[in-house]
Structures are given as C-alpha cells and as structure tokens.
C-alpha positions as CSV (number, residue, x, y, z in Angstrom):
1,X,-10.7,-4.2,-39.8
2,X,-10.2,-4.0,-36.1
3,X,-7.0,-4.5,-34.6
4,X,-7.1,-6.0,-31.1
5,X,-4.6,-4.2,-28.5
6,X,-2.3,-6.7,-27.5
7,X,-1.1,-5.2,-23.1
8,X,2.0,-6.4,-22.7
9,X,3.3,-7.4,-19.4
10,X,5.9,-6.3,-17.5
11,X,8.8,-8.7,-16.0
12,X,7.5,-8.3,-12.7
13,X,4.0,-9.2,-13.5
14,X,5.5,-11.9,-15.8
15,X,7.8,-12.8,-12.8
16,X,4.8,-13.3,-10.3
17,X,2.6,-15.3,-12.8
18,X,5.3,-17.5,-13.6
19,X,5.9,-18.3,-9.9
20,X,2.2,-19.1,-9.9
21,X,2.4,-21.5,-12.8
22,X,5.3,-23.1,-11.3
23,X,3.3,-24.0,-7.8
24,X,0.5,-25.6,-10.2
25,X,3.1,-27.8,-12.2
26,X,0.3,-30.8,-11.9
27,X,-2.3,-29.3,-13.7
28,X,-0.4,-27.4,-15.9
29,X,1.6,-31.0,-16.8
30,X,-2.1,-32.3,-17.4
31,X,-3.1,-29.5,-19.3
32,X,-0.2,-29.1,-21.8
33,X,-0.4,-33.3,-22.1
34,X,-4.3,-33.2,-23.3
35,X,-3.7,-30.0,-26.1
36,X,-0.8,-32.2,-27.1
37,X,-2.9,-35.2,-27.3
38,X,-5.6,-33.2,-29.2
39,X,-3.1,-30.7,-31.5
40,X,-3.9,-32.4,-34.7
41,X,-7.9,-32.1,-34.2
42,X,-9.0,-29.0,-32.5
43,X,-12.3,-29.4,-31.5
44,X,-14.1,-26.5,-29.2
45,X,-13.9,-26.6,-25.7
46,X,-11.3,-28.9,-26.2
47,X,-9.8,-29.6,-22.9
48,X,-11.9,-27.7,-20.6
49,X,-11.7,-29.3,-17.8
50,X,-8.0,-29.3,-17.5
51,X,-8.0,-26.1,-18.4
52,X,-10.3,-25.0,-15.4
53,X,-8.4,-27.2,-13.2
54,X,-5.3,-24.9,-14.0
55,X,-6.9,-21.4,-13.4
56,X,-8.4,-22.7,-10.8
57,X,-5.5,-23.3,-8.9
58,X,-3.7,-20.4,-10.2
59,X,-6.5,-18.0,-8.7
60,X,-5.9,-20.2,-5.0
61,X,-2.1,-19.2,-5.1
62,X,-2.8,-15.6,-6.0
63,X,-5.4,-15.6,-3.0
64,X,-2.5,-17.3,-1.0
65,X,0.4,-15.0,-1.8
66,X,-2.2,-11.6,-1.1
67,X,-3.0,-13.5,2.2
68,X,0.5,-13.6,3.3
69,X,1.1,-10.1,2.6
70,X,-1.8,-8.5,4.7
71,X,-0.7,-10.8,7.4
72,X,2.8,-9.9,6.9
73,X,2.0,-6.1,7.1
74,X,0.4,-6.2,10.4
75,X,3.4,-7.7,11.9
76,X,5.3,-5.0,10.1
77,X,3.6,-2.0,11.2
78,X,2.8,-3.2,14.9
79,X,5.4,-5.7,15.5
80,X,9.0,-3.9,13.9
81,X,9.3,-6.9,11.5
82,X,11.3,-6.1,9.4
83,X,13.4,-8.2,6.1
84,X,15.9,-10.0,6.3
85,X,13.4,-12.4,8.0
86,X,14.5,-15.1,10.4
87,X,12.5,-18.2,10.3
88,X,13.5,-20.5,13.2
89,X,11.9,-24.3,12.2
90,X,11.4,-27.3,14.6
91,X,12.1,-30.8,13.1
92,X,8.2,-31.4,12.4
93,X,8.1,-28.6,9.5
94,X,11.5,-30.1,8.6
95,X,9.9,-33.3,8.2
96,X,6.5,-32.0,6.3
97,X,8.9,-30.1,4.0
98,X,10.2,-33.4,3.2
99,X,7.4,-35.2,3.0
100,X,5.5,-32.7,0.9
101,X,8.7,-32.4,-1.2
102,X,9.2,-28.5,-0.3
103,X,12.9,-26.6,-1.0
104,X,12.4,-24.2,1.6
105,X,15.7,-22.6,0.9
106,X,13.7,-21.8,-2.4
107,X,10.3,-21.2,-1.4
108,X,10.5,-19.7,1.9
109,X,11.8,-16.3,0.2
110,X,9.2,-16.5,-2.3
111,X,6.4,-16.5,0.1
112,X,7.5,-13.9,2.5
113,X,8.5,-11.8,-0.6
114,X,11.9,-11.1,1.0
115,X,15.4,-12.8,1.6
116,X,15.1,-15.2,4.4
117,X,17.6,-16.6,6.7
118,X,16.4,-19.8,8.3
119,X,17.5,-21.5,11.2
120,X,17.6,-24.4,14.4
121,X,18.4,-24.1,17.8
122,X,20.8,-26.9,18.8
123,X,17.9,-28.1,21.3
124,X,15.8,-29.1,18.2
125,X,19.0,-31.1,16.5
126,X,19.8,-32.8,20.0
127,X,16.4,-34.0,20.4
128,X,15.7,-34.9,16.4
129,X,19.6,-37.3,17.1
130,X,17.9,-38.9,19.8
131,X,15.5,-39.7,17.9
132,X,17.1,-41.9,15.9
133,X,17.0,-42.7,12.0
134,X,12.7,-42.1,12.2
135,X,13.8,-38.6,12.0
136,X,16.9,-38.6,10.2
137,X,15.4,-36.5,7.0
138,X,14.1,-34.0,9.2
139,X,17.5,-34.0,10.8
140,X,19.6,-33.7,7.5
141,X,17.4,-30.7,6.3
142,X,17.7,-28.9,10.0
143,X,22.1,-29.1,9.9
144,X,21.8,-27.4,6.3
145,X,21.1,-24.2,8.2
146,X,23.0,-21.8,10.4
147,X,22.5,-22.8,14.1
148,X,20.5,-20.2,16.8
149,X,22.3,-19.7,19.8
150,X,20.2,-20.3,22.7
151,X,21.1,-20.4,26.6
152,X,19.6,-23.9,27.9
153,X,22.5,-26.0,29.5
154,X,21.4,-28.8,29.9
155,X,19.9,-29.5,26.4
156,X,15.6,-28.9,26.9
157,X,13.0,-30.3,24.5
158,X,12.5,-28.3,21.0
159,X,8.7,-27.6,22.3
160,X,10.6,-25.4,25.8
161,X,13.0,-23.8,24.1
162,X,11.1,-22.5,21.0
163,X,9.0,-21.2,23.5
164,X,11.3,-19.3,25.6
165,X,13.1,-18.1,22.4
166,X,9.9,-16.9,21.6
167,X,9.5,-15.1,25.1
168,X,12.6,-13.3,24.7
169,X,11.2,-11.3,22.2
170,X,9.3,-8.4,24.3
171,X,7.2,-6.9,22.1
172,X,9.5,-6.9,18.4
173,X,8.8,-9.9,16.5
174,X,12.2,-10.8,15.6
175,X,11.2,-14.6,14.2
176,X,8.9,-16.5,12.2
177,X,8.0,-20.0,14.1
178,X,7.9,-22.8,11.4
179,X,6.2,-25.7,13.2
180,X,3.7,-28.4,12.7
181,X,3.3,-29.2,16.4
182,X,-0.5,-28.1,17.7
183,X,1.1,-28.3,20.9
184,X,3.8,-25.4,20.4
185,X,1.7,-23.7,18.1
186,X,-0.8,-23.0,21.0
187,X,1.7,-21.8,22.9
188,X,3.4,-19.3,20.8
189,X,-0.1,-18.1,20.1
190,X,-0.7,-17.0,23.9
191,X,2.3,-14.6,23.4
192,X,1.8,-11.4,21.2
193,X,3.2,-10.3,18.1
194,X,4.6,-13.9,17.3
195,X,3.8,-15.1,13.3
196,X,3.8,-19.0,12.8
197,X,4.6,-21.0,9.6
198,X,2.8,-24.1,8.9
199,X,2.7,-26.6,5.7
200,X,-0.8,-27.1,4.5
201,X,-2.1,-28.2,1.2
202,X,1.5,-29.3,-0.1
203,X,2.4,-25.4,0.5
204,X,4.0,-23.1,3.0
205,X,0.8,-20.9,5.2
206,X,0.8,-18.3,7.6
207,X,-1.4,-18.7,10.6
208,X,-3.8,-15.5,11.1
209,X,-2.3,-13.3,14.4
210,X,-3.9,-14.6,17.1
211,X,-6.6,-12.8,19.5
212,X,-3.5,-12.2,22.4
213,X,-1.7,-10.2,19.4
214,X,-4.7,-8.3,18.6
215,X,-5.6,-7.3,21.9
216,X,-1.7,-6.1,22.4
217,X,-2.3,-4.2,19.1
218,X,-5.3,-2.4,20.3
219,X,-4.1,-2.0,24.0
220,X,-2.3,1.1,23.9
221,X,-5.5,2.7,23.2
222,X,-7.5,1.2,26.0
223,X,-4.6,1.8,28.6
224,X,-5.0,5.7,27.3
225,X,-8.5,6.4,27.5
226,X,-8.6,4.4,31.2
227,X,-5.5,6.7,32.5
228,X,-7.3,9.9,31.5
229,X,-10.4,8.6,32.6
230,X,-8.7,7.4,36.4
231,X,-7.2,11.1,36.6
232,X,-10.2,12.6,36.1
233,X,-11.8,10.8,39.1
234,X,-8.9,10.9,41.1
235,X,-7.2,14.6,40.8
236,X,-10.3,16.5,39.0
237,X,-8.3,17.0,36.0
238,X,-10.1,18.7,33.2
239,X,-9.3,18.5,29.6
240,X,-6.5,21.1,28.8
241,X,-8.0,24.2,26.3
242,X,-7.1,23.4,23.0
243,X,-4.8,26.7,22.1
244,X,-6.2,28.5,19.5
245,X,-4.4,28.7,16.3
246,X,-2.6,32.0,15.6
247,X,-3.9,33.1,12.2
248,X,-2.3,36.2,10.3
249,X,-3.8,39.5,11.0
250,X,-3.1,40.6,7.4
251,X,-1.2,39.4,4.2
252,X,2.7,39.4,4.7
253,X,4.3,42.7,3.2
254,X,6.8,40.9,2.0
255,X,5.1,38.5,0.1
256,X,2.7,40.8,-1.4
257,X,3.7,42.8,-4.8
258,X,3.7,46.7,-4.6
259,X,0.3,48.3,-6.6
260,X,1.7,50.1,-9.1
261,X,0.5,53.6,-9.9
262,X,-1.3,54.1,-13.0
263,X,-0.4,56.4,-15.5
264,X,-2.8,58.9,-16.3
265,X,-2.5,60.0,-19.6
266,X,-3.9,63.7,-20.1
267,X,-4.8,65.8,-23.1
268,X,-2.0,68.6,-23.5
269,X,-3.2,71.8,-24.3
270,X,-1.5,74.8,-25.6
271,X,-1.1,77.6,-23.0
272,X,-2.8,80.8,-23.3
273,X,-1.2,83.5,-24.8
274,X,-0.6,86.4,-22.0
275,X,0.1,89.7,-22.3
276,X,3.9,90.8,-22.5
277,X,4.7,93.1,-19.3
278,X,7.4,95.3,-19.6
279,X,9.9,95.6,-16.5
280,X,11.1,98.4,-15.2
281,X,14.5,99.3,-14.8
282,X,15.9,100.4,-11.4
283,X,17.3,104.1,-11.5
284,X,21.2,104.0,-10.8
285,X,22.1,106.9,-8.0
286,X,23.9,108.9,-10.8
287,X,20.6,109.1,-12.8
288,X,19.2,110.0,-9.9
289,X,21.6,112.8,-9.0
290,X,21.3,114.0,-12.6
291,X,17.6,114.6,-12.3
292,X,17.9,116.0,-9.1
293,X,20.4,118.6,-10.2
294,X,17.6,119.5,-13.3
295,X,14.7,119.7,-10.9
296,X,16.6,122.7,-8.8
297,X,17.8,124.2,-11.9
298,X,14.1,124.4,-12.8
299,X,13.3,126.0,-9.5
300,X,16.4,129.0,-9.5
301,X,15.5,129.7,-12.5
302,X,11.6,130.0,-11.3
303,X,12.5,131.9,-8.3
C-alpha cells in the first residue's frame, strides 16, 4: 500500500495563503455555499466552476503581491526607500477606499509587506472642507491619520502641494503618492524616483516607475562614459595602465610545514675483529740511568 506524503506548510506560507483567500472572500463565499448545497450528494466535478473561479483569483493576487515586490525593490535599491513607509493620500484615494470598501490602515501594510504610516497634508483636508458634505467620507477617513507638515501659507490646492512635497525629495524617495487623480499622477511621474498608489479592480496597485525614473536610474552611467569620453578629446587623456597584480614569488615560509628527514634504517653489522697491539711503555729516567750504568760496566770490563 502506498502512503501519500502529506508537505506540511509552514505559518508563513500558511500566513500568505490565507491573506490570499481573504482578498477572494466572494468566490470563496460562493464556493463553500455550492459544496454545502451539494454535501449530501457528491457527484464528480461537483462545483467546478466555482471552484475555478476561486483559484482563479487566488493565482491574480499571488501575481499582484510578486508585482509589488519587484516594483518595490527597484525603489529600494535605487531610490533609498526604505520601511517604515510613508504613504501620503489625496482625498480621491480616500474616497475610492471608501467606495471600494478598503481599510487601508489594514491593507496598506499588507501590500507593501512592511509597517506603514499614512498621512495628509493639511492642504488636502482644507480643500476636501471646502468641499462640502460631497466629500465628507473622503474627509472622515483623511483626519484619522497623522497630518504632514508642509510650508504653503496661504492654503494651495491638494494637486500643488503634493507636487511640491514631491519635489522636495531630490533624489531619495521618501513617500508613496496614493492618488486617483490622472492629473497629479502625470505629474509626479515627470519627477524620478517617485512610486504612486492607485485603487484598481477593488484593490490597492502600484504604478510601474515611470520612463523619467528609469532614465535617472540608468544616468549615472551615461554621464560616466560621456566625461571620459569629453576628456579624452579635450586633454588627450589616455586610459591609466591597469597595475599589475603582485603575485607571490614563492610559498610563504611560514605557512609551509618543515620536510622532515627520513630515517634510514641500516643493517648493523658486527665489527671485524682486529688484532690486539701491544703499547709500549715509556722508560722512566731511573731505568734509563740503570742501563746506562750496565752498558759501561760492560765496556771496563772489556777494555
């Protein structure tokens, strides 16, 4: 009998599907509704459709959430923008939040992936009182966030001074622009390095960086190659001679183990036997006078 291997998943992975569930809470309603419906008779393919409705949409707010993230990292790596993200909204994303029925305080930090702190510039809540009661949604979602100070005395429209917030940012994207207005969102897109929030498809979207904020990205490298390029013509500059690499001339005594000598091991053979010489005594001068004395005595006696 075969025993299928059942992968568990981890909390995280459990963590991210279930936040993808809960953005398809319509066809997942529909879904659970029509295998209630059909529990007591279980026929195949029994709710197919609604089934396929679900993933379909599941697989849509996995391609969404992947989307934000690669967009995210080029503003990371290019742009220093960096968590805790500001998100500074206009009253027309306040009012598509409300009419797409959107908590942002809950699903802002779930799209960016990070802890958000959202906020209005007292321009936008001026202009949403004068308004009137049209807008007066937009404008009770807008004073549940911390105000952004801005300089404009007198008050200016939300459109100018979103913009010049977003001018004051010289090359570090310090905010995300939540707006539905076409005509500010052209506008921020002519300056580099700012990202822009929109509510499409009853869901929170980043716009793709715009062609300004790719050229700024690729423009160090032009202004590079055109300066080397201008000195050459100008001063005659040649390319400096790439210094060549200092290589050891021989391994490192100190890092190199001695050779140790081998031990020869030789036969030992028994020494050959020599002959025993006999040493001769030195003659003390009394032996010497002795036989000196018997010598002459030899000659008298001859004589």
């Amino acid at each position: 009998m075969v025993i299928p291997v059942v992968v568990m998943l981890d909390d995280r992975k459990l963590y991210k599907y279930a936040t993808y569930l809960s953005k398809c809470s319509r066809e997942a309603i529909d879904y659970g509704k029509c295998v209630g419906e059909k529990a007591g008779k279980v026929t195949h393919l029994a709710c197919q459709q609604e089934f396929l409705l679900l993933l379909d949409c599941v697989e849509k707010q996995v391609k969404r959430y992947k989307r934000a993230k690669r967009i995210i990292s080029i503003y990371r790596h290019n742009f220093n923008l960096e968590p805790p993200y500001q998100v500074l909204l206009d009253g027309t994303f306040a009012m598509a939040a409300l009419q797409n029925k959107i908590n942002l305080r809950e699903q802002m930090p779930k799209y960016l992936n990070a802890e958000v702190d959202i906020r209005v510039t007292s321009c936008v809540l001026k202009e949403l009182e004068e308004l009137g009661s049209a807008l007066y949604g937009a404008l009770h979602i807008c004073k549940q966030f911390d105000v952004e100070s801005c300089p404009h005395k007198p008050v200016r429209t939300a459109v100018e001074c979103i913009k010049h917030m977003a001018r004051r940012m010289k090359r570090r994207a310090t905010y995300f622009f939540a707006t539905q207005d076409n005509e500010l969102t052209e506008a921020l897109k002519q300056i580099p390095g700012v990202p822009i929030l929109f509510i499409k498809y009853n869901a929170i979207l980043i716009d793709k960086p715009s062609e300004i904020t790719i050229q700024e990205i690729e423009k160090p490298k032009d202004q590079l190659t055109e300066i080397n390029e201008l000195k050459k013509a100008i001063f005659g500059e040649d390319e400096k001679p790439r210094r060549k690499r200092k290589r050891p001339k021989g391994p490192n005594p100190l890092s190199v183990k001695k050779k140790k000598k081998k031990i020869q091991l030789t036969s030992i053979q028994p020494a050959a036997k020599t002959s025993r010489k006999r040493r001769r005594k030195k003659k003390t001068e009394r032996e010497e006078q002795k036989i000196f004395i018997a010598y002459s005595a030899i000659y008298v006696n001859l004589d």
